[in-house]
Structure formats: C-alpha cells, structure tokens
C-alpha positions as CSV (number, residue, x, y, z in Angstrom):
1,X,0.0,0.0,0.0
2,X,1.6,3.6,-1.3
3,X,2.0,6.0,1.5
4,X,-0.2,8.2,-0.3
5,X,-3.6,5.2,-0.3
6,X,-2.5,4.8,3.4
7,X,-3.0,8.5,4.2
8,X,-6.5,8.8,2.6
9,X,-8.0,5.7,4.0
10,X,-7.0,7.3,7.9
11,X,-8.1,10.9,6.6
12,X,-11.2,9.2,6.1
13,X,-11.5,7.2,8.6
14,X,-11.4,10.1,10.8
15,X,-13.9,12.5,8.9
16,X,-17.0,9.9,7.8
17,X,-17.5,9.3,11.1
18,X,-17.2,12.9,12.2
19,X,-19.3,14.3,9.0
20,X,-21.9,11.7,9.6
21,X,-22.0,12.1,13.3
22,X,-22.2,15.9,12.8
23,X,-25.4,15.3,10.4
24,X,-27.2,12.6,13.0
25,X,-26.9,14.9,15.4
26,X,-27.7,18.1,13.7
27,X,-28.4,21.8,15.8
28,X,-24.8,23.4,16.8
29,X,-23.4,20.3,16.2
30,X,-24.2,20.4,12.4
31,X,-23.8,24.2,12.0
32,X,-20.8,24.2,13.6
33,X,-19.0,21.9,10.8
34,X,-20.9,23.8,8.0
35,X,-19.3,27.3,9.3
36,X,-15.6,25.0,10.1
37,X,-16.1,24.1,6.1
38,X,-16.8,28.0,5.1
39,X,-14.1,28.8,6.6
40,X,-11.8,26.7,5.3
41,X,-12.9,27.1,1.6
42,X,-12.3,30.8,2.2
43,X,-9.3,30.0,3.3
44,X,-8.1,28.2,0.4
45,X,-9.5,30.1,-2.2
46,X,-8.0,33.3,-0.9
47,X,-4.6,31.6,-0.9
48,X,-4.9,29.6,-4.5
49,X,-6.1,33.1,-6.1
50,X,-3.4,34.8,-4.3
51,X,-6.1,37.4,-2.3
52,X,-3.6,37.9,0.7
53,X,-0.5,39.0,-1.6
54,X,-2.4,40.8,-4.1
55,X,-4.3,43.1,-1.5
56,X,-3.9,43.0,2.2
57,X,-6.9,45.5,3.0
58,X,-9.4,43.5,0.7
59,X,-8.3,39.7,2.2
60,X,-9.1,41.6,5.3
61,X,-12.5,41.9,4.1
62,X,-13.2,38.5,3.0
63,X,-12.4,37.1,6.4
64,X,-14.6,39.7,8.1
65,X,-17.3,38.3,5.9
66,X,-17.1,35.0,6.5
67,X,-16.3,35.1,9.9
68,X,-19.2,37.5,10.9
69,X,-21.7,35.1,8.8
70,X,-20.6,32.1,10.6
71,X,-20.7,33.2,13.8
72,X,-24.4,34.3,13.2
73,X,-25.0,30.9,11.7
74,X,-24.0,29.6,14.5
75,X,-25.4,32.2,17.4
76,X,-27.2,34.4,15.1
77,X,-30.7,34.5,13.1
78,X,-31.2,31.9,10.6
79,X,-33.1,34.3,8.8
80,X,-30.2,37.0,8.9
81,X,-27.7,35.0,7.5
82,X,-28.7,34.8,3.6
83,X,-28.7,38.5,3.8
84,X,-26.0,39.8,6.3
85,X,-23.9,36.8,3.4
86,X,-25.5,39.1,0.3
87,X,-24.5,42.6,1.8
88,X,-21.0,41.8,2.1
89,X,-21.5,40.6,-1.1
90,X,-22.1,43.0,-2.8
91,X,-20.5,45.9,-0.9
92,X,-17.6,44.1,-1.6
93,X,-18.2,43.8,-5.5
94,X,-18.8,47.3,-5.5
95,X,-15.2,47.9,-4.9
96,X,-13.7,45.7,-6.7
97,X,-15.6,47.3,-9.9
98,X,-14.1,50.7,-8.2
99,X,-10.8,48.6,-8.3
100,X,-10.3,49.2,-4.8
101,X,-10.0,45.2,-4.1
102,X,-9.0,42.3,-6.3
103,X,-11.8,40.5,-8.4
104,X,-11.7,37.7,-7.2
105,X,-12.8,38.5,-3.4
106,X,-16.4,38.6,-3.9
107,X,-16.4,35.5,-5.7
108,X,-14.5,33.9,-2.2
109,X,-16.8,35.5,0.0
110,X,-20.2,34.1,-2.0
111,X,-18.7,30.6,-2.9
112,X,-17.0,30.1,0.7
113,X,-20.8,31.6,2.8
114,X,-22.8,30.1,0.7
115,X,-21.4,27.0,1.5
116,X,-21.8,27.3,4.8
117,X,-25.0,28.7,4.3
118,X,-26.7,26.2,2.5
119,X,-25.2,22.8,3.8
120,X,-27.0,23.8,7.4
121,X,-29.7,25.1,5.6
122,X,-30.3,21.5,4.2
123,X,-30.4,20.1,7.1
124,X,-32.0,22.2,9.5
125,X,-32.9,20.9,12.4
126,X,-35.4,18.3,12.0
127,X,-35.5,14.8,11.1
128,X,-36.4,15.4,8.0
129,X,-33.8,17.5,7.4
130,X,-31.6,14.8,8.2
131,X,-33.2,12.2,5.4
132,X,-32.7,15.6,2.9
133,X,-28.6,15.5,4.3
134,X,-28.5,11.8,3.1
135,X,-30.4,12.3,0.0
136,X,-27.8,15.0,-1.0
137,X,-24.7,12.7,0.1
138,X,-25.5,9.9,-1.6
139,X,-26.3,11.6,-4.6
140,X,-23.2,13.6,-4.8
141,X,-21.2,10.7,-3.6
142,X,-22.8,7.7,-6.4
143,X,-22.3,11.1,-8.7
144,X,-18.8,11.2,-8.4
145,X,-18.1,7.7,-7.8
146,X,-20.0,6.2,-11.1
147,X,-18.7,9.0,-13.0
148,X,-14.6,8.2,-12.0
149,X,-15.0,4.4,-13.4
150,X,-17.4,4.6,-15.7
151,X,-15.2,7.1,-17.8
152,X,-12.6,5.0,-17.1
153,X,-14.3,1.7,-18.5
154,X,-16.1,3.5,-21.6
155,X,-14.1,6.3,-22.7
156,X,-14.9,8.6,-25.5
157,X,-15.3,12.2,-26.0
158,X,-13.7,14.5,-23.1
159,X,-16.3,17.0,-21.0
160,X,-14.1,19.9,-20.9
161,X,-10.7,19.2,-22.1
162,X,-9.7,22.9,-21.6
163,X,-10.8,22.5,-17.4
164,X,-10.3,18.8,-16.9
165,X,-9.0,16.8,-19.6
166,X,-9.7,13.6,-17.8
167,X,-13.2,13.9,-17.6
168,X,-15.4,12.1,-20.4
169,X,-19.3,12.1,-21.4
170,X,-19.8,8.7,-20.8
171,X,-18.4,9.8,-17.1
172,X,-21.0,12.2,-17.1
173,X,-23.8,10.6,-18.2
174,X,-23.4,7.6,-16.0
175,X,-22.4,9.3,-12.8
176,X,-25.7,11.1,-13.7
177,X,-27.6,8.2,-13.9
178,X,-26.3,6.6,-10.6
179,X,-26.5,9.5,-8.8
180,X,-30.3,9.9,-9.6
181,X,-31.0,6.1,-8.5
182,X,-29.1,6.2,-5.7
183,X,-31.5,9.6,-5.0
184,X,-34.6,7.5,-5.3
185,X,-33.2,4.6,-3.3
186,X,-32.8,7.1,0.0
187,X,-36.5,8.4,-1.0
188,X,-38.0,4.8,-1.7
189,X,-36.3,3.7,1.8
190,X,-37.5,6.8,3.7
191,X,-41.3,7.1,2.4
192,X,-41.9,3.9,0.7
193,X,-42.6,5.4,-2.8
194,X,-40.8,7.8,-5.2
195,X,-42.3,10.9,-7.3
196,X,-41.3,12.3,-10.5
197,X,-40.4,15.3,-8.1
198,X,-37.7,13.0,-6.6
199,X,-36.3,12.2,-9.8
200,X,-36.2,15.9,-11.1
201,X,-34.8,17.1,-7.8
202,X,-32.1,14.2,-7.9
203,X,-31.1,15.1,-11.9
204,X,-30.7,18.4,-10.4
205,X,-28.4,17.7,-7.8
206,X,-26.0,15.3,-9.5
207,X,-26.0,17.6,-12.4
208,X,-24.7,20.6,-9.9
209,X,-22.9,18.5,-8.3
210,X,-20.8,17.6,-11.5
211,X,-20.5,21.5,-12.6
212,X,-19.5,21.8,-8.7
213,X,-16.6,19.6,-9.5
214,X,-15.1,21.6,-13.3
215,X,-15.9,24.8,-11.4
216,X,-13.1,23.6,-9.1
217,X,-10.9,22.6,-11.8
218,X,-10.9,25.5,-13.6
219,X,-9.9,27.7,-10.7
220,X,-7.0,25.5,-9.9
221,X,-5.9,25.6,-13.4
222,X,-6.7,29.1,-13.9
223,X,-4.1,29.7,-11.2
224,X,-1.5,26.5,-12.1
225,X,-2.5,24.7,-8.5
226,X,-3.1,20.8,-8.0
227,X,-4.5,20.6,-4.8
228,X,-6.4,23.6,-3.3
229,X,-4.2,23.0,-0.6
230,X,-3.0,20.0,1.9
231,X,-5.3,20.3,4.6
232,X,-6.5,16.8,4.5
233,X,-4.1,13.8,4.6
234,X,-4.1,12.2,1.5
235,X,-6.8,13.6,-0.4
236,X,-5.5,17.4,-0.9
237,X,-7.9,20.7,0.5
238,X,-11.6,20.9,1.6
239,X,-12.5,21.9,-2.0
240,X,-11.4,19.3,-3.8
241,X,-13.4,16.8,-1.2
242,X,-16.5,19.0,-1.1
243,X,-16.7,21.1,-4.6
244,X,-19.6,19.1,-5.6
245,X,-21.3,18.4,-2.6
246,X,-21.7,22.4,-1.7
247,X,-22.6,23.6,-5.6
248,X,-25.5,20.7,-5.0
249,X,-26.6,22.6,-1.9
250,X,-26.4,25.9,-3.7
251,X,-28.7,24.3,-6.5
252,X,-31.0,22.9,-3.9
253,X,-31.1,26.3,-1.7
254,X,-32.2,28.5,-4.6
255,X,-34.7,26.5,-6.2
256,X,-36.1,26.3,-2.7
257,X,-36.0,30.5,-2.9
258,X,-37.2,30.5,-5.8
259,X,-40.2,28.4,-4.6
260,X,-40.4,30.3,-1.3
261,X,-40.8,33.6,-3.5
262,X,-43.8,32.1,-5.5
263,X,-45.5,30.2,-2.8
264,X,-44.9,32.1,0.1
265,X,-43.0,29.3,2.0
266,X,-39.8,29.7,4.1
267,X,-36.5,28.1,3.5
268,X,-36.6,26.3,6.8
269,X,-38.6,23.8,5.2
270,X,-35.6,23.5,2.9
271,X,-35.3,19.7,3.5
272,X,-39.1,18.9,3.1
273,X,-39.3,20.9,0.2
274,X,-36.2,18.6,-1.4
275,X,-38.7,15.9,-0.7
276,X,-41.9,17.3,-2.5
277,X,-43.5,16.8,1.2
C-alpha cells in the first residue's frame, strides 16, 4: 500500500464518522461543521487566487465576511444570515468594480458563505432535514463515484478538455444516472414510494454537483495549483473533497428560494421541500 492510499484511508477514517455524526446529530453540532467548512474554503481560495498577496486590505475583508456570517450561523438569526452573506457581497463587489480590491474576493466571500450557508440550511434541524442531508450525500457521492469508473471503463469524448482533460461524457452521463438512482433509493427507503419530483430534484443535484466539480478545476488551473491546498491527509484541501457536494446545496437552496418567493414558503422547510412533502 503507497504511502499516499494509506493516508487517505485514515483521513477518512477520521472524517465519515465525524461528518456523519455531525449530520445525526444536527443543531450546533451540524452548524458548527458547516461554518468549520466555510471557513476553510475561504481560506483556500483566498490563498490559490493569491487574495492575501495581491491586496492585504481587501483579504481583510473576505475574512470579516465570513467570519461574521458564521458566527451568526451559529449564534445568530437563521433568517439573517442569507442577507448579512448578500451585503457583504455586494459591498464588496462594489469595490472591486471601483478597483479598490482584487476581483476575485467577492467571488471567495459568495462561494465560501454560501457553503456554509446552505449545507445547514439543508439540514436544518429536524428529522427530515436529516433524510434531505443523506439524499444529498449519496447523490453527490454515487455522482462522483459512477462517473470516476465509468469514464474510465467506456471512454470517448472529453467534457471539458480545456478545465479537466480527464473527464469524459460517458463519465457524465453515467455518474448522472447513478446519482439519480441512488436519489430515489434514499426516498424509496425513507417514504416507501418515489415521485417524479424525486427524480427531477435528484437530476438536479447530481447535475450541480458535476458542474460543482469543473468549477473547481478551472480555478486551480486558472491559477497553475493541483490541490487547493494540503489540509486533509491524503486527499488534498476541503474543496477538492466537497466542490460538488456544496454547488449541490447551492442548486437545492435557490430552487427552494425560488419556490419560497412564489409560494410564500420559508427556506426552513428547505429539507421537506427537497422531498416534494
């Protein structure tokens, strides 16, 4: 066993259970590793793109963001957070059009809050919004999974050769595939029946999920990087583990705005809306 295959079987011996645990148990406890995860994305994407070198004053900004959106995730109003994380936002795309900070900090500050954001959004603090937790996972997860050896059994014509050259249409499609049965096998085992809802709302999530994953890519090419960075034993940074999971979540969150807007119903039934409940 390479050195490399030893370290990612104990990183992941250490997190499943922790992530998993976290989810089970929900409240604080969940919160608490979405705003951890914010954090660290911030953290790597403000050192892959360079943010602390490139303007001191305006990194100083992105971790004010996130860190004041966290903590009210965590202590906070839920309902504050979406727009407290949409201020800084765009107060802080307002001057980097002035050129007063670098371009890419409001692109940190959304990608890294609205991770946090959404995963505890998801999941709430309900049972149900457990069963939504573990209908995301395991579509994300049988996503990626299907996708990594089906393109490696079939082959043929590349996704995006210019973002990630090893990625293939037959990956695609099958990860796709996978990822929406392994959707309706969470449903089908939580409710006893599935709904075309289920099957939209899982085609949506692996699909994200997969854009999730070149979005990645093509930052850490964009700026020459393999790894977002080396937090994690084996298996590189927290973006490169969770790239798809969180653009799921950001699929899953605004469609639920969007439905909240025309039906008048809050995003704290985030996980029963995933459902169709």
């Amino acid at each position: 066993m390479s050195e490399e295959l030893r370290l990612r079987i104990l990183s992941s011996i250490v997190l499943i259970p922790l992530v998993l645990g976290a989810t089970w148990l929900g409240d604080i406890a969940f919160r608490a590793i979405s705003a951890l995860i914010g954090l660290l994305i911030y953290y790597e994407w403000s050192t892959i793109t360079g943010l602390a070198d490139k303007s001191l004053r305006g990194n100083a900004w992105g971790w004010l963001s996130i860190v004041v959106v966290c903590l009210n995730l965590l202590f906070g109003s839920p309902d504050m957070t979406l727009p407290l994380l949409s201020g800084f936002v765009v107060t802080v795309l307002i001057l980097a059009i002035l050129g007063r900070v670098c371009g890419w900090l409001p692109g940190g500050i959304a990608y890294a809050g609205l991770s946090a954001v959404s995963l505890a959004a998801i999941r709430g603090d309900d049972a149900v919004g457990f069963s939504a937790m573990i209908f995301v996972f395991v579509i994300v997860w049988a996503t990626d999974i299907l996708a990594y050896f089906v393109g490696r059994a079939i082959g043929g014509p590349k996704l995006a050769p210019r973002i990630s050259p090893g990625k293939t249409w037959s990956g695609a499609i099958g990860g796709t595939i996978a990822g929406v049965i392994g959707g309706l096998l969470v449903a089908l085992t939580i409710f006893q029946t599935v709904s075309v809802w289920n099957v939209a709302v899982a085609l949506l999530l692996s699909v994200s999920s997969q854009i999730g994953d070149l979005f990645e890519s093509f930052i850490k090419r964009r700026f020459g990087v393999k790894d977002s960075s080396r937090l994690i034993p084996g298996h590189g940074g927290v973006m490169d583990r969770v790239d798809g999971l969180v653009f799921a979540c950001f699929a899953a969150f605004f469609l639920a705005i969007i439905y909240a807007a025309i039906d008048a119903r809050s995003v704290d039934t985030l996980g029963s809306f995933l459902f169709g409940l």
